[in-house]
C-alpha positions in Angstrom: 0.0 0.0 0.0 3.0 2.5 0.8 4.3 1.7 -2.4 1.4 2.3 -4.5 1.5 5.5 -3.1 4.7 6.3 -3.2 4.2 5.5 -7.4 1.3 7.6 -7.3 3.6 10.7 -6.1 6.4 9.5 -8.3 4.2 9.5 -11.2 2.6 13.3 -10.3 6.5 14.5 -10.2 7.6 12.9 -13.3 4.4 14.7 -15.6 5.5 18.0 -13.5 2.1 17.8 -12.1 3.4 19.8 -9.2 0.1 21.4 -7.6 -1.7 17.6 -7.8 1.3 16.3 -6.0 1.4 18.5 -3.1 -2.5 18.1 -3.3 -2.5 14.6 -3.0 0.6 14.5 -0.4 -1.8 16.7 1.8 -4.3 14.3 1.5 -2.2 11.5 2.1 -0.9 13.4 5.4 -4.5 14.0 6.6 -5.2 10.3 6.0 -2.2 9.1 8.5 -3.5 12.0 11.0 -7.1 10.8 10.6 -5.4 6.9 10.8 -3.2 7.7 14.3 -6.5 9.4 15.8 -8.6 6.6 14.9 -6.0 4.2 16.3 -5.6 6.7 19.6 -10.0 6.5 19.8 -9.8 2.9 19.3 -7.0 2.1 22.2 -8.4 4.7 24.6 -12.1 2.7 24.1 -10.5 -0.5 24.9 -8.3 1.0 27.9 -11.6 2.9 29.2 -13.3 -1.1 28.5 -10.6 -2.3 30.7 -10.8 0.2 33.5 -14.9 -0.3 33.8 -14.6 -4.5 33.8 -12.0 -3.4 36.9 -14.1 -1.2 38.6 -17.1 -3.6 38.2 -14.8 -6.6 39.4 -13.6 -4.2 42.4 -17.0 -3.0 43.5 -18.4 -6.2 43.0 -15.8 -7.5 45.8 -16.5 -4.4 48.0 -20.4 -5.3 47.8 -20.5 -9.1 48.6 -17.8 -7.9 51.7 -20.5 -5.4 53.0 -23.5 -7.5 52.4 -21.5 -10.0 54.8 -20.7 -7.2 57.2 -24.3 -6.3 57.1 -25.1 -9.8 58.6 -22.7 -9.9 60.7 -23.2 -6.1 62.7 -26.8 -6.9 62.5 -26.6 -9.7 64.7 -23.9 -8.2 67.4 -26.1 -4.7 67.7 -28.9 -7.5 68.8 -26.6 -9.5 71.0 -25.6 -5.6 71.9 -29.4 -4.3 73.1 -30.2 -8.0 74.6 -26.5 -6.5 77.0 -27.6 -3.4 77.4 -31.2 -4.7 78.5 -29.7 -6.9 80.9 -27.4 -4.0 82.5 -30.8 -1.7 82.4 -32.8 -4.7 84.4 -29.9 -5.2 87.3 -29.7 -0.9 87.1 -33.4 -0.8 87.7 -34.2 -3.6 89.9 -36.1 -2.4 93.4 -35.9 -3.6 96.8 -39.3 -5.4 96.6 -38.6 -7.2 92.7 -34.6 -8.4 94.6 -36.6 -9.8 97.2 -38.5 -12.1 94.7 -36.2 -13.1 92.3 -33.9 -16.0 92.6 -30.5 -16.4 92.6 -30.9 -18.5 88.6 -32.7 -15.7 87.5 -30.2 -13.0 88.8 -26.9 -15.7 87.4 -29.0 -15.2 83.9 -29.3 -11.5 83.9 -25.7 -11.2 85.4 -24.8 -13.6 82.4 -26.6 -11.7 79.8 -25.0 -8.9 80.6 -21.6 -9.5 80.1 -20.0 -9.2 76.7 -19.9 -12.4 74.7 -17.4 -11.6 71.2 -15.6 -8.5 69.9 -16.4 -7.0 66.8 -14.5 -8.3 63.9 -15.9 -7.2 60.5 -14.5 -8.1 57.3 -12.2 -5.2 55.3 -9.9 -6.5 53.0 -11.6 -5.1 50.1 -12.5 -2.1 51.9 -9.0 -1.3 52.7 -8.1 -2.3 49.4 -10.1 0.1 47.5 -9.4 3.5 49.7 -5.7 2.5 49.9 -4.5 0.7 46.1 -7.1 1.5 44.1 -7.3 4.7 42.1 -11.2 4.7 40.8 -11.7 8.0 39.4 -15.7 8.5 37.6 -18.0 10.5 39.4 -20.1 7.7 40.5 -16.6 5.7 42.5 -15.8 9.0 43.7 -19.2 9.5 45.7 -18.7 5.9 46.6 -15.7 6.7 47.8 -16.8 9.3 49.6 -19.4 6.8 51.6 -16.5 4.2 52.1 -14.5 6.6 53.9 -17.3 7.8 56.6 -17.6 3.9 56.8 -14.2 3.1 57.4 -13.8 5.6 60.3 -17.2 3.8 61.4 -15.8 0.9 61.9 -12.5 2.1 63.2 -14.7 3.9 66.0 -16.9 0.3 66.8 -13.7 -1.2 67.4 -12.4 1.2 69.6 -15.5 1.2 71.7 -15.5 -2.6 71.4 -12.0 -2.5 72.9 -12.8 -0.3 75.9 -15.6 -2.4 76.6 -13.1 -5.9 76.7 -11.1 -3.7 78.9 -13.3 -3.2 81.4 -14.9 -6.4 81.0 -10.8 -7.8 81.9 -9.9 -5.3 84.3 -13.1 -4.0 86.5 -16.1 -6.6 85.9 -14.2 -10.2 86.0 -12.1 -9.1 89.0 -15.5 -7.6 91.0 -17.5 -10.7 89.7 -14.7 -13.3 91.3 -15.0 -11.1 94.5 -18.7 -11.6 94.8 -20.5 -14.2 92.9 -19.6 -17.6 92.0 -18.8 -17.8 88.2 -19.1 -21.6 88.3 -22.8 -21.0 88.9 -22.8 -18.8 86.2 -20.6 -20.7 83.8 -23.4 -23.7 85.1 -26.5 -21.3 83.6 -24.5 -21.2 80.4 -23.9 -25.0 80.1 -25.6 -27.1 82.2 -25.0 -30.2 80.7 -21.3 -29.3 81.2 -20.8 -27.7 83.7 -22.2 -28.6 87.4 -23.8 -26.2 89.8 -21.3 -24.9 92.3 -21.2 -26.1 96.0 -20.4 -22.4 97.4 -23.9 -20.7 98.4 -23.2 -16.9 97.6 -26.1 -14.4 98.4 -26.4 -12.1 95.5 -28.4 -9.5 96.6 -26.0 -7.8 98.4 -23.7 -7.5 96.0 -26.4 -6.1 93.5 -27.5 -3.4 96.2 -24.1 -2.5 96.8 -22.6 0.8 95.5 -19.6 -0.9 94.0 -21.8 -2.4 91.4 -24.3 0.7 90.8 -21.0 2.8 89.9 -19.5 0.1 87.5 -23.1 -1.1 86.0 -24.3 2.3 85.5 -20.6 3.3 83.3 -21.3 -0.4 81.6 -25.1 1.1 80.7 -23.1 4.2 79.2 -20.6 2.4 77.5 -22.9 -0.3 76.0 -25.9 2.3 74.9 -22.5 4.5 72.9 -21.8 1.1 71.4 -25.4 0.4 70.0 -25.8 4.0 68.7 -22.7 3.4 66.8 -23.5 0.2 65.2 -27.0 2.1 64.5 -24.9 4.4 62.5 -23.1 1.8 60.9 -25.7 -0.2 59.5 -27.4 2.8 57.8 -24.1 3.4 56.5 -24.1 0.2 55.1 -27.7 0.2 53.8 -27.3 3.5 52.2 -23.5 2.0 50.6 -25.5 -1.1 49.4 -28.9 1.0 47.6 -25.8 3.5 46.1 -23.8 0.3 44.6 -27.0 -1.3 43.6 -28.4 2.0 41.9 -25.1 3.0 39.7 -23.8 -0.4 39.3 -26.8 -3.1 38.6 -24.6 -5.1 37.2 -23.4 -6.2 40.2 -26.5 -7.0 41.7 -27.2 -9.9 38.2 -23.5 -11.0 39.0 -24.6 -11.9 42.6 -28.3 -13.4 41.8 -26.7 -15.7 39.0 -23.9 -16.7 41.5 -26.6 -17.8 44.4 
């Protein structure tokens, strides 16, 4: 092809068809422009092809992580009030409703209201995205926005979750082995396992005593800040989900056909 050109300009030359030759090497030039810029349009199309199957693979990952964590916080903000309306009940418990209730009952309450797991949710992809990933259209960038109030979300749960574990360790465990027996409570828990303790240990003083108001009425503060944050957090979540399902619903036929 270059060389039938290159005989077509020879030719033009050669018949000292000068004007027709520079004519027809201006078109030729335009031709190689309009060649390169389709070339250019044709490799940025396939990079910009390449960049959205990433995204979609990316955000797909971050979705299925947060439908997980979704789960997941759902179920520890229940296991959370259930705490907190344990720690209400021995708060609010009067002279008269101490008098009635047995010992079981008060091991139960006193078992319900101390903190069963910390909270663990997943964030590899979440990390991922805000720290490697470089998403830049308008709709990632609001995502990202989202992701980042999430992230410091989370961050804040688990330093909450950590004080919590603290006193749980430091204050609680040390003041329950003072006052109550744990067997008896470990015996609520699993009585198939573990049997009822021989040591008969009056709890009623213990729950009137001051000692106990003081650190049951910081736990009450400490749990209630705890389910207010996880509050927030699943909104956050919700309102991350309905944003990825709204501006990428190709994520949401990737997930159906995969369950």
């Amino acid at each position: 092809m270059i060389k039938f050109f290159r005989k077509i300009r020879q030719n033009l030359l050669k018949e000292g068809k000068t004007a027709r030759y520079f004519k027809y090497a201006l078109g030729e030039i335009i031709l190689v422009v309009i060649g390169i810029l389709i070339a250019l349009q044709i490799n940025n199309w396939n990079e910009y092809r390449k960049y959205q199957i990433h995204e979609l693979e990316v955000i797909e990952g971050l979705y299925s992580e947060i439908k997980q964590n979704q789960d997941l916080t759902i179920v520890y903000k229940e296991e959370s009030d259930t705490r907190l309306k344990a720690i209400k009940s021995l708060l609010n418990i009067t002279t008269k409703e101490l008098e009635q209730v047995t010992d079981e009952q008060l091991n139960r309450k006193l078992l319900s209201s101390v903190i069963s797991k910390s909270y663990f949710p997943l964030v590899s992809k979440l990390d991922h995205l805000l720290s490697k990933e470089n998403l830049e259209s308008n709709k990632s960038k609001n995502l990202i926005s989202l992701l980042n109030v999430y992230h410091n979300s989370i961050d804040t749960i688990k330093v909450q979750s950590t004080s919590d574990l603290e006193k749980f360790s430091n204050i609680q465990v040390p003041l329950f082995n003072k006052n109550i027996s744990v067997k008896n409570i470990m015996h609520q828990r699993e009585p198939k396992e573990i049997s009822k303790s021989n040591n008969v240990v009056d709890l009623k003083p213990f729950i009137r005593s001051l000692e106990f108001e003081n650190l049951y009425s910081d736990l009450y503060a400490t749990v209630k800040k705890n389910t207010q944050y996880l509050d927030a957090n699943i909104k956050l979540m919700q309102q991350i989900i309905q944003y990825i399902e709204e501006n990428y619903p190709s994520v949401i036929s990737k997930k159906t056909n995969h369950d």
